[in-house]
C-alpha positions in Angstrom: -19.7 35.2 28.4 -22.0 37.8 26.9 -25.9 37.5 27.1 -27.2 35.8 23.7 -27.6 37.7 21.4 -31.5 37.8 20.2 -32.4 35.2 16.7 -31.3 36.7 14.0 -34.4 38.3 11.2 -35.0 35.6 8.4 -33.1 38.1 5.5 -30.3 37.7 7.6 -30.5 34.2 8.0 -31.1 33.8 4.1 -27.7 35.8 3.9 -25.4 33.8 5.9 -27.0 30.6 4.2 -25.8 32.3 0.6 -22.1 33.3 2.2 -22.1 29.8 3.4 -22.8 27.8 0.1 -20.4 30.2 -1.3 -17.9 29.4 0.8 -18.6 25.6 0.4 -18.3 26.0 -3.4 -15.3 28.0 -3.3 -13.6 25.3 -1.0 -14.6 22.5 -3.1 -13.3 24.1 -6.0 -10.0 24.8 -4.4 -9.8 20.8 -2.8 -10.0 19.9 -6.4 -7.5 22.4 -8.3 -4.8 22.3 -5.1 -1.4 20.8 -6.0 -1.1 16.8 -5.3 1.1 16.8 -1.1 2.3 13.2 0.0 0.6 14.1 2.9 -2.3 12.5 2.1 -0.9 9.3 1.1 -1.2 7.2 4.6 -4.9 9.1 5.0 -6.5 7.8 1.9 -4.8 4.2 2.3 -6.3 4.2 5.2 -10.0 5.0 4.4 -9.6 2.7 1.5 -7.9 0.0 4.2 -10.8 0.6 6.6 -13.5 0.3 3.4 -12.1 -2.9 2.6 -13.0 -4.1 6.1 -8.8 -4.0 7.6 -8.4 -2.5 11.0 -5.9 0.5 11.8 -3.1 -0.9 14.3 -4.1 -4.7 13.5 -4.2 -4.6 9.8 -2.6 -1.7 9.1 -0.3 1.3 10.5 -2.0 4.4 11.1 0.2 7.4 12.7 -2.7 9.0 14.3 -5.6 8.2 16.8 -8.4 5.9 14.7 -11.8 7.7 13.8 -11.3 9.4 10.2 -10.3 5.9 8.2 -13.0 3.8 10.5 -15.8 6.7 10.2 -14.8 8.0 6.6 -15.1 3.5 5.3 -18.3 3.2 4.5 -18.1 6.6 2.4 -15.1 5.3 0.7 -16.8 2.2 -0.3 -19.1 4.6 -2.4 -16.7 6.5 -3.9 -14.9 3.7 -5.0 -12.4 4.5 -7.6 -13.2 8.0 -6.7 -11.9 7.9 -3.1 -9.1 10.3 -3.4 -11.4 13.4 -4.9 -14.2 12.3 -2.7 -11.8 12.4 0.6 -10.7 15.9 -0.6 -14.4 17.4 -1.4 -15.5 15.5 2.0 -13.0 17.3 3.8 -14.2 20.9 2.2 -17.5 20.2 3.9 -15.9 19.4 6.9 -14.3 22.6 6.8 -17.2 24.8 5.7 -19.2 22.7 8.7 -16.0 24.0 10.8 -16.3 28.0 9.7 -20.4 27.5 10.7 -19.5 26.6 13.9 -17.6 29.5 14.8 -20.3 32.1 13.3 -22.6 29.9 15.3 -20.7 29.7 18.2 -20.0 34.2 17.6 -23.8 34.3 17.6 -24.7 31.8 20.6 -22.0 34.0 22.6 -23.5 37.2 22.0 -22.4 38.4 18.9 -24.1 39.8 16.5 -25.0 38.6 12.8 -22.9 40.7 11.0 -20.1 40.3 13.4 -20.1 36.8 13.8 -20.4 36.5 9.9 -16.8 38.3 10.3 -15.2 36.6 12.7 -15.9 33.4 10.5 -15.2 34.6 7.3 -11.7 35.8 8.8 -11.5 32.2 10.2 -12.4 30.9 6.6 -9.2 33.3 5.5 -6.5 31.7 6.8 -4.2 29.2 5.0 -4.0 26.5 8.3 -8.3 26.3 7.7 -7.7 26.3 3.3 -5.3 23.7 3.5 -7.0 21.5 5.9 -10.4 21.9 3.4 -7.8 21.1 0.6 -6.2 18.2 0.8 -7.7 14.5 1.3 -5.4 14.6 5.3 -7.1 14.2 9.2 -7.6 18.2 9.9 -11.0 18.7 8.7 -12.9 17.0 11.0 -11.2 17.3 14.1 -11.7 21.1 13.9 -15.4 20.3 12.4 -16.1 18.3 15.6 -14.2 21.4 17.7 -16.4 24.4 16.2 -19.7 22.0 17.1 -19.1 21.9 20.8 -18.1 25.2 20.9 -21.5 26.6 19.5 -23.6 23.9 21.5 -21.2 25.0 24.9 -21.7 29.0 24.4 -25.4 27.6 24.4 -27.6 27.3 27.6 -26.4 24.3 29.2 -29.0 21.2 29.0 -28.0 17.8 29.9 -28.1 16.7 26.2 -26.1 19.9 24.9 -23.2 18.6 27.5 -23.9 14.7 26.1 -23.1 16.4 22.4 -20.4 18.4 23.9 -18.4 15.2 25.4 -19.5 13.5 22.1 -18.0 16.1 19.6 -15.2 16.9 21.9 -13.9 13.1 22.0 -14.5 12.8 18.3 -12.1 15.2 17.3 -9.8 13.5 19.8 -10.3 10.2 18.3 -9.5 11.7 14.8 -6.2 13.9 15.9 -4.9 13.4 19.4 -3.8 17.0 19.8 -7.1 18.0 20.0 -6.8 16.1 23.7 -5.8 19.1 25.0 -8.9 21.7 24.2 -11.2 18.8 25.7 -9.6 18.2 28.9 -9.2 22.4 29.4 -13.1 22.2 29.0 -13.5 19.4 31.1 -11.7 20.8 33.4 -13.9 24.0 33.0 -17.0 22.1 33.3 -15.4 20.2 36.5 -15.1 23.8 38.6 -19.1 25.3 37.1 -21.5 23.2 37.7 -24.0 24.9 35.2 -21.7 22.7 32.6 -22.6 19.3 33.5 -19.4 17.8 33.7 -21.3 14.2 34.5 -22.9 14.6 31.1 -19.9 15.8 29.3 -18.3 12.5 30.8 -21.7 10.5 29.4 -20.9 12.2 25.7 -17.4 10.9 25.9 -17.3 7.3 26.7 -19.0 5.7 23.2 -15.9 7.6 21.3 -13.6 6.1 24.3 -15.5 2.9 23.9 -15.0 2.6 19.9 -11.1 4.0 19.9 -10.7 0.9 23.4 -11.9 -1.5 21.0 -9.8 -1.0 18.3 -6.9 -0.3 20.4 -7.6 -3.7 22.3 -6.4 -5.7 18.6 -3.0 -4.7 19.1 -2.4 -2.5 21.7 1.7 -2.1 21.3 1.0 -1.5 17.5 -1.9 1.6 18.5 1.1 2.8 21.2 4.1 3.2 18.4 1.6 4.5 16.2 0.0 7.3 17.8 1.9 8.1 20.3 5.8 7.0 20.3 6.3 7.7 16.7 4.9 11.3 16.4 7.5 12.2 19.2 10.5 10.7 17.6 9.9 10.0 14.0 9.9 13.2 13.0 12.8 14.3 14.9 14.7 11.5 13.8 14.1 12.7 10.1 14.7 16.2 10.8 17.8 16.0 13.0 20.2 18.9 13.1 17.5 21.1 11.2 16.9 24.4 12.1 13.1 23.8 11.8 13.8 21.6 15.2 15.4 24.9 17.4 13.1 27.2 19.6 14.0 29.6 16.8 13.3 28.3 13.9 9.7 26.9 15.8 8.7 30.5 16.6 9.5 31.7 13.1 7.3 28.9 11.7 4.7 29.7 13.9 4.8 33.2 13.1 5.0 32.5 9.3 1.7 29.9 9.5 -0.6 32.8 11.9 0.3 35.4 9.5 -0.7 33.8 6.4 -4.6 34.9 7.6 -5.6 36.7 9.9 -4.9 34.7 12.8 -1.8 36.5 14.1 -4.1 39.6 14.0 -6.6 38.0 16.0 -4.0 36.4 18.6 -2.8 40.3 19.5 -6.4 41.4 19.6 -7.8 38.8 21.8 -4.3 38.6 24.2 -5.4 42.2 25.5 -8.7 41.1 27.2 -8.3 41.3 30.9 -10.8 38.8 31.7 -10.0 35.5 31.0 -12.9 32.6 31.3 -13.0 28.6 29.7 -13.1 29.7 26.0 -9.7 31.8 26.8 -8.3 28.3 28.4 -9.3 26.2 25.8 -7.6 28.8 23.3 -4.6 28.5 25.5 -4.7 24.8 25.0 -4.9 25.1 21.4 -2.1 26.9 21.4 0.3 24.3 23.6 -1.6 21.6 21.0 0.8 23.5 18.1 3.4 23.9 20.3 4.6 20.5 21.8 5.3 18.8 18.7 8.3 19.3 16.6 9.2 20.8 13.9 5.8 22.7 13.9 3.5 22.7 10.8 0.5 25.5 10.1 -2.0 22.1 10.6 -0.7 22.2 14.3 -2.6 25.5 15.0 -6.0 24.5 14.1 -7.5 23.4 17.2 -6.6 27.3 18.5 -8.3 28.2 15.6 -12.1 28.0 16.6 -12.2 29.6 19.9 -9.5 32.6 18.8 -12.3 33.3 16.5 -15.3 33.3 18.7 -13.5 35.4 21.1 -12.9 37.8 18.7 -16.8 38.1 17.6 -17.2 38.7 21.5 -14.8 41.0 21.6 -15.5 43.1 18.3 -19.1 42.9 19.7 -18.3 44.4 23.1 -15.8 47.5 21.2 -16.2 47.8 17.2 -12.5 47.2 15.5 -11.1 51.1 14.4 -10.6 51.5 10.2 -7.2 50.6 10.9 -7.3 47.3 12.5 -10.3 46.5 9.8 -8.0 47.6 7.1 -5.5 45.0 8.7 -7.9 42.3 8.6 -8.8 42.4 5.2 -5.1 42.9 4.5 -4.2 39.7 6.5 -7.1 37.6 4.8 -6.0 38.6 1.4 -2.7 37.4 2.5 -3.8 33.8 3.8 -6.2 33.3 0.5 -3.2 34.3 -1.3 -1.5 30.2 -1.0 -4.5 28.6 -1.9 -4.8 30.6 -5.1 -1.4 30.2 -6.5 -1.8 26.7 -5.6 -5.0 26.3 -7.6 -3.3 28.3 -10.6 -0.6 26.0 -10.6 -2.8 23.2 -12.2 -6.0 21.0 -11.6 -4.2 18.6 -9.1 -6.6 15.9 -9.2 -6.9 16.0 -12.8 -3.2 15.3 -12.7 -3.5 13.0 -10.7 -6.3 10.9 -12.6 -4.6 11.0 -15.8 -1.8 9.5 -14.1 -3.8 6.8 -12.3 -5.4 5.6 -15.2 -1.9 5.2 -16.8 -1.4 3.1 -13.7 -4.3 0.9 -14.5 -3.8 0.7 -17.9 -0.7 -0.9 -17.5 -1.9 -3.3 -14.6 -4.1 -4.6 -16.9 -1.9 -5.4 -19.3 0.4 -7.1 -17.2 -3.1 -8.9 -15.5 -2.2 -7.9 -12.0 -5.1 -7.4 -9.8 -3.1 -8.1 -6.5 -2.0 -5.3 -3.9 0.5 -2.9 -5.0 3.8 -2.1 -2.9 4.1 2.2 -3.2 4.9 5.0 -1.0 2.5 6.7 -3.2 -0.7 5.0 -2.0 -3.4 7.7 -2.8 -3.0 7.1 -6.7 -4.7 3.3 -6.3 -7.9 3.7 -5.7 -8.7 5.2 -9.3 -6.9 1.7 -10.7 -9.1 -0.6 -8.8 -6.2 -1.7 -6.5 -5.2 -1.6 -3.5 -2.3 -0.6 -1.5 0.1 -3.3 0.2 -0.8 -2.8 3.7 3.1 -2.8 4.7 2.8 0.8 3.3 -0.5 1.9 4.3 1.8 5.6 6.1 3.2 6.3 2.5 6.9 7.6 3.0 6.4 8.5 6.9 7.2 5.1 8.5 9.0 3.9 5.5 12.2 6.9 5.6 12.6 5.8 9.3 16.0 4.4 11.1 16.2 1.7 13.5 12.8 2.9 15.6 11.5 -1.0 15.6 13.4 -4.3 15.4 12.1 -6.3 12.6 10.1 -8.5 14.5 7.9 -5.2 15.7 7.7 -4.3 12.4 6.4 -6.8 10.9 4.0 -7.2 14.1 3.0 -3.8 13.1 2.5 -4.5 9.2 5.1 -1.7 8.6 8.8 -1.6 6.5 11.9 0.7 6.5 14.5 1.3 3.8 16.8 -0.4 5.8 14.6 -3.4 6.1 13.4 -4.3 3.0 15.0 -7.6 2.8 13.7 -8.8 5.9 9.8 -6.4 5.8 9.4 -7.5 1.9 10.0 -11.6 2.7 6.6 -12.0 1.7 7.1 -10.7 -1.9 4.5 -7.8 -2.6 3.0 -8.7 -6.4 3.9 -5.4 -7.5 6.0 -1.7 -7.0 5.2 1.7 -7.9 7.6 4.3 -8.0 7.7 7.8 -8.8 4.7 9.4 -6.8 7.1 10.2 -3.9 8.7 13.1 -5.8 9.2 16.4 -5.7 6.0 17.1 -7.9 4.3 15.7 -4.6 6.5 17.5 -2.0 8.2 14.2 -1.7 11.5 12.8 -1.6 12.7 10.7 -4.6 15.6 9.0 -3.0 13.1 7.4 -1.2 11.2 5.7 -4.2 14.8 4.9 -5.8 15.4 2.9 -2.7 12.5 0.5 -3.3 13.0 1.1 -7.0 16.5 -0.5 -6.7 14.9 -3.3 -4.7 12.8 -4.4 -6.9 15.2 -4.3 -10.1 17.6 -6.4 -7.5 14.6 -8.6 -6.5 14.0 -10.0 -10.5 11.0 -8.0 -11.3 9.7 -7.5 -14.4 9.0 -3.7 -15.8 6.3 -3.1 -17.4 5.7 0.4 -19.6 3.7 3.2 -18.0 2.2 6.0 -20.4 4.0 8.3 -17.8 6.8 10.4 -17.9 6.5 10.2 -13.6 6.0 6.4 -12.7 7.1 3.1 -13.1 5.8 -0.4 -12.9 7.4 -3.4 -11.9 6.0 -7.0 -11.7 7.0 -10.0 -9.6 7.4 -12.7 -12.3 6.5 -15.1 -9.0 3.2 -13.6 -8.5 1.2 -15.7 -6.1 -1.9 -14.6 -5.3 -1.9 -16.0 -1.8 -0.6 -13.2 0.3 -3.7 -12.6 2.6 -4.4 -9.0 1.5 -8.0 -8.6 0.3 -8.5 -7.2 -4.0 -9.9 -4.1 -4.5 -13.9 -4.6 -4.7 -15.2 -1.3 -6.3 -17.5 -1.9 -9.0 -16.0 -0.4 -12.2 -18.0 3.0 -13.1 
């Protein structure tokens, strides 16, 4: 690690301030224009779950490890009917916070100013850190949480820099399990030098192990199939005999998601330095985090993300980039930015999306339904004062599954398939919305004509949307008595 580099003058400060709010506006802009994804479905049921005091695992299904929803509740609860937008601008701060922490982490390292200010604003290029500031999905914060411990580890160690280390370093583990792998290659790092204070990165760990042990505890087979048995055959289940699945067609991805930005640029750069230290393993491990799962999406490569990054401030510091490989970067950045702005000239996403939920409400209100709706589109509730039926609390991800649980695990695990409606939908949800899984949303529409079909077949009543893309239907039996809590956001 180089010396630190000397505290920047106050112009200079004032400067990355105003690149910084800049950046913040120009992601918040971009998380509310981006096109609707049907990724964010099961993350937004599941702050909205969480706000409404339901536990991931023992309420509700949640296919990752438990911090965002639990963490993000009490913000929910003041968003209200604004949950959705207010995930989505919440997660452009996280992701601003994120590109700080590598210029931070640049300067702490040795860099200086106007280097590090590069090395982040490349970072701030690429479509995997846009996307994850986008959409309303688990990315943000993680690599938030990452960028933070690197800038306090390239710090002087002090025993509470380590206790924030371990802290920041098992929150972003507790929010996406893949970022497991950075924090152990650090504490391993801090295990073999003493000057990191492995005891104290241990100390900074255990209230996160503490928090994600007690939620576990609830139901512990539930938390097992959710985080960690269905991300390793769920997908490949869905994807079987795709191309996407093969060594191939992996490396290709991965190629395709580093060179939208800068990253694949920085990966060349940084691979020919001949002295590798802890940031190098942890960059390492970032890069097995991408690799293990299957197929492999540009979110996979975030947690290599941050510490590429930093080690290129260091090494841009140490040997100033020629005109070419400048004229590449800016060439690659344009590319990665490229996405997010055809994206956002595609239409105002969330505007879309809130004309369509107050259709949604509109017509619960005529029919006088206040109970929990049954809808692989849960993101489009919380703007109708509803919520969603906890049996589909992971949108279309659980629901498009085969045979991976009996029915008595899955209704231990508040989950249903489309091969088990009969059996998962015994208690009869009050009403179904279809038509947000569709292609409009990146989803599948087969999908919502399964529980569309189920419904008709079941004797509920439709009731007229003012939408051309959903549908209402209405069990004529309503009871009111299912268990699930109403939607308590006062009406703005």
């Amino acid at each position: 690690m180089s010396g630190r580099a000397p505290d920047p003058p106050r112009g200079e400060e004032r400067f990355a301030l105003s690149l910084w709010l800049a950046l913040l506006a120009a992601l918040a802009i971009l998380a509310l224009l981006r096109p609707i994804d049907h990724d964010e479905s099961q993350y937004v049921a599941a702050a909205v779950l969480s706000a409404h005091q339901l536990l991931p695992y023992r309420d509700y299904a949640y296919l990752q490890s438990p911090l965002q929803p639990v963490l993000f509740a009490p913000l929910v609860s003041l968003f209200g009917a604004w949950a959705w937008p207010g995930l989505r601008l919440l997660n452009a701060l996280l992701a601003a916070l994120a590109v700080a922490g590598v210029g931070a982490a640049a300067r702490a390292g040795g860099a200086r100013a106007r280097v590090a200010l590069a090395a982040a604003g490349l970072f701030a290029a690429t479509d995997i850190l846009l996307f994850a500031g986008g959409t309303a999905r688990n990315d943000a914060l993680p690599a938030a949480c990452l960028a933070g411990a690197l800038w306090l580890a390239m710090k002087p160690a002090t025993r509470n820099g380590a206790l924030l280390v371990g802290f920041l370093l098992a929150a972003a583990t507790a929010a996406k399990l893949s970022y497991a792998l950075p924090a152990v290659a650090y504490g391993a790092a801090a295990l073999v030098n003493r000057e990191r204070r492995a005891t104290a990165v241990l100390a900074g760990v255990l209230p996160l192990a503490a928090l994600v042990a007690w939620i576990v505890h609830f139901a512990p087979a539930n938390a097992r199939f959710d985080v960690l048995t269905f991300p390793s055959v769920g997908p490949a289940e869905f994807y079987a005999g795709s191309a996407k699945l093969t060594a191939l067609g992996r490396a290709l991805d991965s190629l395709k998601f580093l060179a939208l930005g800068p990253a694949l640029l920085a990966l060349v750069l940084v691979a020919r330095r001949r002295k590798p230290d802890w940031l190098d393993a942890l960059l390492v491990a970032g890069a097995l985090a991408a690799l293990l799962p299957a197929p492999t999406w540009r979110q996979y490569w975030l947690p290599m993300l941050p510490p590429l990054f930093v080690r290129l401030a260091q090494l841009w510091d140490e040997r100033p980039p020629s005109t070419a490989v400048r004229i590449a970067a800016a060439l690659f950045a344009a590319v990665g930015i490229t996405p997010s702005l055809i994206g956002a000239a595609q239409g105002p996403g969330l505007l879309t999306a809130s004309r369509e939920s107050r259709a949604i409400r509109a017509a619960l209100d005529r029919a006088r339904e206040t109970g929990p709706v049954a809808t692989l589109a849960p993101e489009f509730l919380p703007a109708t004062y509803r919520l969603p039926d906890p049996r589909f609390a992971t949108g279309p991800f659980y629901f498009r599954s085969h045979a991976l649980l009996d029915t008595p695990a899955e209704s231990r695990a508040s989950l249903v398939s489309e091969d088990r409606l009969a059996t998962g939908l015994a208690i009869r949800p009050e009403a179904v919305l279809v038509g947000g899984e569709g292609r409009w949303t990146g989803g599948d529409p087969a999908l919502d004509a399964v529980l569309e079909r189920w419904a008709v077949s079941h004797g509920y009543r439709p009731v007229p949307v003012e939408s051309s893309r959903f549908r209402l239907y209405i069990d004529p039996r309503a009871q009111a008595a299912t268990g699930i809590p109403r939607f308590v956001a006062t009406r703005r």
